[in-house]
NUSE-672052 format. One line per 2 residues: number of its first residue (from 0); their letters; for each residue x, y, z of C-alpha. Coordinates in Angstrom, 3 decimals, padded with zeros to 6 digits. Layout:
// NUSE-672052
NUM) a) X,Y,Z | ...
***
This chain:
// NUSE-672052
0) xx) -115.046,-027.944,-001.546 | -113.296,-026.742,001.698
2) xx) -110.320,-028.585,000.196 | -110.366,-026.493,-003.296
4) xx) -110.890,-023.206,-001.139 | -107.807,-024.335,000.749
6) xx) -105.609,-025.013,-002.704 | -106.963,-022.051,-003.629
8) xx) -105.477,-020.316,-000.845 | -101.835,-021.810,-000.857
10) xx) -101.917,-021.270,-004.682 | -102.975,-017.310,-004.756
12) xx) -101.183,-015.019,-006.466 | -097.612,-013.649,-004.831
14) xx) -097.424,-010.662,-002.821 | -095.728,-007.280,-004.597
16) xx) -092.180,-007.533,-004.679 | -089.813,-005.535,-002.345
18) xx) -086.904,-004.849,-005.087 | -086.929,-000.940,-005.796
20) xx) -088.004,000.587,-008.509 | -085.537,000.930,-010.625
22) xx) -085.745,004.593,-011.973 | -084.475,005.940,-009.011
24) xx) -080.919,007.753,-009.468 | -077.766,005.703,-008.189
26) xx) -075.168,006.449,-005.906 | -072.158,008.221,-007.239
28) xx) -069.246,005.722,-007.482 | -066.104,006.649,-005.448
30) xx) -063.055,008.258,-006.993 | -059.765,005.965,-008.024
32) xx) -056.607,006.765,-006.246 | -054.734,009.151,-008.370
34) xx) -050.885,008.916,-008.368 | -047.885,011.792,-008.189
36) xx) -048.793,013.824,-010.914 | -046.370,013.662,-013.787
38) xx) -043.868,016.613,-014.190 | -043.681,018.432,-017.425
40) xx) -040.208,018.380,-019.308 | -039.280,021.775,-018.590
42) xx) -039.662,022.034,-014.623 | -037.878,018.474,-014.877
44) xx) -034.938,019.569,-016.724 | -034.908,022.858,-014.317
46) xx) -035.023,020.805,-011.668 | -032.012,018.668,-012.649
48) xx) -029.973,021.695,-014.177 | -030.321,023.206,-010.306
50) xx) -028.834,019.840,-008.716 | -026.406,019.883,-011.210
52) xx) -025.651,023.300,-009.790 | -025.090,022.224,-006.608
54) xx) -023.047,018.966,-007.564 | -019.983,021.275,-009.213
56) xx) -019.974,023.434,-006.079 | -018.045,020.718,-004.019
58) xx) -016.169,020.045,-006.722 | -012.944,021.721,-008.062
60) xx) -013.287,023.018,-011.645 | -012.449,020.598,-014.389
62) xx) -009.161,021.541,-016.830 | -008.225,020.387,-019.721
64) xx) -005.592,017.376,-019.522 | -001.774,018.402,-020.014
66) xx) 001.472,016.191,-020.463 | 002.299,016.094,-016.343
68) xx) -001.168,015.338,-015.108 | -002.450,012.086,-014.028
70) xx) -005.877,010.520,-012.694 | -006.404,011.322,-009.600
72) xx) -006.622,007.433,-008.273 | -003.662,006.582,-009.990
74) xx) -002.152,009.497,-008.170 | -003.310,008.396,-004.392
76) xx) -002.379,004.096,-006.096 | 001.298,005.818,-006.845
78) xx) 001.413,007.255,-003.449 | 000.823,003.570,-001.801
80) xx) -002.027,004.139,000.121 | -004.534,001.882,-001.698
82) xx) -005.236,000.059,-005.501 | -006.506,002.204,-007.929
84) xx) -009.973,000.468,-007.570 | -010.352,001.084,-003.547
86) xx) -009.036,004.878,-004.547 | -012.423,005.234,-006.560
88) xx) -014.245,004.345,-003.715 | -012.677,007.317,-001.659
90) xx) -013.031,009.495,-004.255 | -016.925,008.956,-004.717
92) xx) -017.012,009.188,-000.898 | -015.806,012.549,-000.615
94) xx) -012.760,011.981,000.913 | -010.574,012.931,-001.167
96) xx) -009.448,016.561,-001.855 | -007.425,018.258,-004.361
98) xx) -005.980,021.922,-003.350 | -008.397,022.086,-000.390
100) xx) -011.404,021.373,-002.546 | -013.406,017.896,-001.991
102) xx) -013.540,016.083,-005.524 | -015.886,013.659,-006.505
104) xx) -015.744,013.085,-009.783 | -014.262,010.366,-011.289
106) xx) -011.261,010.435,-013.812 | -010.706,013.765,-012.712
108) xx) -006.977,014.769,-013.332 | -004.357,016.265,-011.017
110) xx) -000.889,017.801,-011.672 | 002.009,016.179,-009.945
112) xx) 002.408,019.629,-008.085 | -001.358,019.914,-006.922
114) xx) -001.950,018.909,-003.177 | -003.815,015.519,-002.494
116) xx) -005.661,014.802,001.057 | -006.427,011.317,001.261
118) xx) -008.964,010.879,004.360 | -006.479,013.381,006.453
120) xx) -003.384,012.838,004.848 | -001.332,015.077,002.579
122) xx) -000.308,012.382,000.103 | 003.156,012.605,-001.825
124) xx) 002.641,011.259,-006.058 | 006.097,009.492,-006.355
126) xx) 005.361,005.523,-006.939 | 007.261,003.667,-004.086
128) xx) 009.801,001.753,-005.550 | 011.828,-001.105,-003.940
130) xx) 015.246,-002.866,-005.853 | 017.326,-005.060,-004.595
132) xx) 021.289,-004.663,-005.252 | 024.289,-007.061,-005.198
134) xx) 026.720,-004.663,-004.647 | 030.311,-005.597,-005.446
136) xx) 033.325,-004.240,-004.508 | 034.826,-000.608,-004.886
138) xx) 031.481,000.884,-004.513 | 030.475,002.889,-001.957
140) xx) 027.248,004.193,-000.091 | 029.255,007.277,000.838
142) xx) 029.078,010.267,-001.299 | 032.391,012.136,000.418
144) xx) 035.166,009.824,-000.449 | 036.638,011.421,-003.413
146) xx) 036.739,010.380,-006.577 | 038.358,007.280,-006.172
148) xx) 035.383,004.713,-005.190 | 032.335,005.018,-007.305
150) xx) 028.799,005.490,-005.818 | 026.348,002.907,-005.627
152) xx) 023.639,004.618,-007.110 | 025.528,004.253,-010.417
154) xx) 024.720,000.123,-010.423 | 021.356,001.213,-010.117
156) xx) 020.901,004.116,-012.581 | 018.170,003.821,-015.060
158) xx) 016.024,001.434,-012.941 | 013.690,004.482,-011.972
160) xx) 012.620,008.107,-012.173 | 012.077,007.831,-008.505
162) xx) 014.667,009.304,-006.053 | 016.053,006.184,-004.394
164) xx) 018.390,005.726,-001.489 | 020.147,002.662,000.042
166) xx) 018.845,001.346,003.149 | 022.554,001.569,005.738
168) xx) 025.546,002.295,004.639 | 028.351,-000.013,002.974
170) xx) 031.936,000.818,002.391 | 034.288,-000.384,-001.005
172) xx) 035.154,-003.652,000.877 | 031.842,-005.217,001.671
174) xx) 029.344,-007.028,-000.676 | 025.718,-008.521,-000.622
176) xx) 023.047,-007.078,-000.308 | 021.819,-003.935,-000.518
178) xx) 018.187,-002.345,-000.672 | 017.249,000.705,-002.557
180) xx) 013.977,002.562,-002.096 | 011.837,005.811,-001.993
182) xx) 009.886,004.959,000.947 | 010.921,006.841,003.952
184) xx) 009.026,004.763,006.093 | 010.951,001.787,005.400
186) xx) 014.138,003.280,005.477 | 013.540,004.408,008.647
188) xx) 012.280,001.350,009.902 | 015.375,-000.452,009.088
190) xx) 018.252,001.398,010.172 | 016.247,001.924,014.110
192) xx) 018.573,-000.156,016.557 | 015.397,-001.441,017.716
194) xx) 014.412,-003.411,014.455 | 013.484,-006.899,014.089
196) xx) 014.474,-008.321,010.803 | 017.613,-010.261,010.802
198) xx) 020.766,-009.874,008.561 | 023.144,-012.677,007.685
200) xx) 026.552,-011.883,007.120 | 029.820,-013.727,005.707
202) xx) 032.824,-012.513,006.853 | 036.213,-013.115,005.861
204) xx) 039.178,-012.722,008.838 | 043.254,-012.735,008.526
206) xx) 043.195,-015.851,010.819 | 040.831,-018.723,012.314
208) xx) 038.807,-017.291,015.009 | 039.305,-019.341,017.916
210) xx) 036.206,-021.145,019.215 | 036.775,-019.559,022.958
212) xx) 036.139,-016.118,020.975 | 033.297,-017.563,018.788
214) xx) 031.541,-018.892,021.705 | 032.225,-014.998,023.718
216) xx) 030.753,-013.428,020.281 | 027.515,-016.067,020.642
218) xx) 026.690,-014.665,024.018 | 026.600,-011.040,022.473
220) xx) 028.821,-007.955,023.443 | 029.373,-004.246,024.335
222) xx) 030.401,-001.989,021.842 | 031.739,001.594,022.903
224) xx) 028.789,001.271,025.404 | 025.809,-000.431,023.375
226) xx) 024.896,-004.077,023.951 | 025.157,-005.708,020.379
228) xx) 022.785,-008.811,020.575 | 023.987,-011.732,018.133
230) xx) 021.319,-013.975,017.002 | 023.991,-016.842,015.604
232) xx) 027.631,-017.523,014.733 | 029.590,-020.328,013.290
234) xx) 032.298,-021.479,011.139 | 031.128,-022.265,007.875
236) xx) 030.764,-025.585,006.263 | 034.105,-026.812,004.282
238) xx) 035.488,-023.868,004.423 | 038.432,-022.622,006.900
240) xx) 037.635,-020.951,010.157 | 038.753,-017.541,009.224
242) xx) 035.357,-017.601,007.361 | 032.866,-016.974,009.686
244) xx) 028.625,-016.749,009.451 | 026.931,-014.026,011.840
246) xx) 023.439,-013.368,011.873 | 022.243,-010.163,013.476
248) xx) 019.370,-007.152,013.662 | 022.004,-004.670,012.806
250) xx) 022.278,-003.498,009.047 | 025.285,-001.347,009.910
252) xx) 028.197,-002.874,008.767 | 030.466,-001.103,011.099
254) xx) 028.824,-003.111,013.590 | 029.947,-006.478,012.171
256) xx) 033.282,-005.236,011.465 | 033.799,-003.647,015.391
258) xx) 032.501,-007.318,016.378 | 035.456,-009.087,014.891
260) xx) 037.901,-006.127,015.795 | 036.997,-006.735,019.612
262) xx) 038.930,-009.466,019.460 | 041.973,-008.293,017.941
264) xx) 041.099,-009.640,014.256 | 041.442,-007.726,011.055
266) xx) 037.971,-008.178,008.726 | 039.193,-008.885,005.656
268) xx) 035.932,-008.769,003.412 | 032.471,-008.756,004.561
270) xx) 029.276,-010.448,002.465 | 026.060,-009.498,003.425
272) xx) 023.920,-012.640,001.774 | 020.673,-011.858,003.533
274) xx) 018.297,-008.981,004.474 | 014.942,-009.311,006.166
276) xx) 014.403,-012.612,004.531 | 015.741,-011.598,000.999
278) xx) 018.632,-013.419,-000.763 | 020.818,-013.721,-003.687
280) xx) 018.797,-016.487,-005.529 | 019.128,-015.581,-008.890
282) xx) 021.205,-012.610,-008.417 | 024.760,-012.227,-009.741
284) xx) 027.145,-009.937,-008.537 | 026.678,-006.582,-009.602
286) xx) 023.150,-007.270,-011.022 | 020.033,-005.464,-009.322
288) xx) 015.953,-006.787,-009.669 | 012.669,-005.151,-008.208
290) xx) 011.043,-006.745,-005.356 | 007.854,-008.998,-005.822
292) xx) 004.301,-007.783,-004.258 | 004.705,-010.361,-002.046
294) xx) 008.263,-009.572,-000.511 | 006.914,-005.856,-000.360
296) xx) 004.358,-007.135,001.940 | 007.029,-009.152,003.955
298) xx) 008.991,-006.070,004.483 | 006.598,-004.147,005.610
300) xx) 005.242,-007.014,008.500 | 008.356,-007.531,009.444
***
């Protein structure tokens, strides 16, 4: 009996429960993040219209393209500065002005009379142009001889709009090579007496030069108080010893000639048939070509 009373006991109904009731009101869930809100068409198109604004203010005024205007990057790529692609880059960099006013845009055109800063420079339109001559006799470099020897510039008319000029000087009697260009920079750096590129000459004499006077020429000379510095001379291969092979800095031909005259011997003719690493290869008398890229940029590191 004690044992039922103690079933009885364990078995007994379970105590109230402790969940709440559920009628009472529940806690207000928290709000989502909300993002930008959106901006209506109109302010948006405001909004841009105003930036727009402020855009063409650094910019000069557009015009309407005429028969002597160009893009502008084709205008700095003429001017040899940079490739038309790396000029885009300047442009869109704000580098670049046009009259004084920074331009941005791209395509935008320029007269050839309009004034082009390139990152500080005042840039000049004129495409640099480089042609190689083989001048032959009876022309001259010299525009004040009369009418009797022709100018040089004649061999070389119609290769370009661009006003070239020879780089030295060359009188009726001497051949070879001769370079023709636009670029002032180069001209200049090739008639300095303190250039580097070398110049090889054949020269032509009214008798052998003796090999005391070759070997006094080798060791170089003074000439009316300048030391001329001769990089080689020798007779030439199968031919007589009046015909002689100099190689020197100088591209004045006076220079080769007073060499020669030093020693009491008349210059007959004088061939110039190399310039800064440049040749006649393929180049008959009298004919002219344009230089490559690639002997441009041999020039110019020279």
């Amino acid at each position: 009996m004690n044992n039922k009373e103690g079933n009885n006991k364990r078995g007994g109904s379970r105590p109230n429960s402790s969940r709440s009731n559920s009628s009472k009101p529940k806690p207000p869930m928290a709000k989502r993040a909300q993002g930008p809100k959106k901006v209506k068409p109109a302010v948006k198109a405001a909004e841009e219209e105003k930036a727009e604004k402020i855009k063409k203010q650094n910019q000069a005024p557009k015009r309407q393209k005429a028969a002597d205007e160009i893009r502008l990057n084709k205008y700095i790529s003429n001017s040899g500065v940079c490739s038309r692609r790396d000029a885009d880059i300047y442009i869109q960099s704000g580098n670049v002005k046009v009259n004084g006013v920074p331009v941005t845009e791209m395509g935008y055109l320029v007269k050839l009379n309009d004034v082009v800063n390139f990152d500080g420079v005042t840039l000049t339109p004129e495409k640099k142009e480089y042609i190689l001559l083989n001048k032959p006799k009876n022309f001259t470099t010299a525009l004040d001889e009369g009418q009797e020897y022709r100018n040089v510039l004649e061999l070389v008319r119609g290769s370009t709009t661009a006003k070239i000029a020879p780089i030295g000087r060359m009188d009726k009697n001497t051949t070879g090579l001769l370079l023709f260009t636009n670029d002032t920079d180069m001209i200049r750096k090739f008639t300095l007496p303190s250039q580097k590129s070398s110049k090889i000459y054949q020269v032509s004499l009214d008798k052998n030069l003796k090999f005391e006077d070759l070997e006094k020429i080798s060791k170089g000379l003074v000439l009316d108080g300048h030391r001329v510095f001769v990089e080689e001379v020798s007779y030439i291969d199968n031919e007589p010893k009046s015909e002689i092979g100099l190689k020197l800095r100088s591209s004045n031909v006076k220079v080769v000639r007073a060499i020669f005259e030093n020693f009491d011997y008349d210059v007959l003719r004088i061939d110039r048939v190399s310039f800064a690493g440049l040749t006649k290869k393929n180049l008959p008398r009298g004919n002219w070509r344009f230089l490559t890229e690639q002997e441009i940029i041999n020039l110019k590191n020279v």
